[in-house]
C-alpha positions, 0 to 999 in steps of 0.5 A: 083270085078266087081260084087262088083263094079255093085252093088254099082252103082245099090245102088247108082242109087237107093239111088237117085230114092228114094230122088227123090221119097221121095222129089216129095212126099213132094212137094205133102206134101207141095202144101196141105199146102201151099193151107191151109195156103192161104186159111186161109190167113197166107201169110207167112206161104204159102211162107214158103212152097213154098220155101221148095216146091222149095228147094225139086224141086232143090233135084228132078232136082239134082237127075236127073242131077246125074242119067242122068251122070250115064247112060252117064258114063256106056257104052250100052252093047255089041251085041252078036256076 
């Protein structure tokens, strides 16, 4: 049972590391063409990829928030006596 319970937070927990992961790659993705986009004076297509930027920033921040309750929630480990 508490085996079962551990590695479902350890999926969990690693589900959020790569949203977070595959997200901070698309903002990457997205600065490339964003630049594109401005450099070819298409305004409104480099707004366009600055709010997906922004929506993919907000995924990152929520992930955190999330891992950042997870560790609050699970209780340090015991010294051994």
């Amino acid at each position: 049972m508490a085996n079962t319970l551990i590695n479902q937070r350890v999926d969990e927990h690693f589900h959020l590391l790569n949203t977070m992961f595959h997200a901070l790659e698309e903002c990457e993705t997205y600065e490339q063409y964003l630049k594109q986009a401005e450099n070819n004076g298409n305004y409104h297509l480099a707004q366009f990829f600055r709010e997906a930027q922004l929506e993919e920033w907000r995924r990152v921040t929520r992930a955190r928030e999330l891992l950042q309750d997870e560790a609050d929630f699970i209780e340090p480990p015991r010294k051994c006596a």
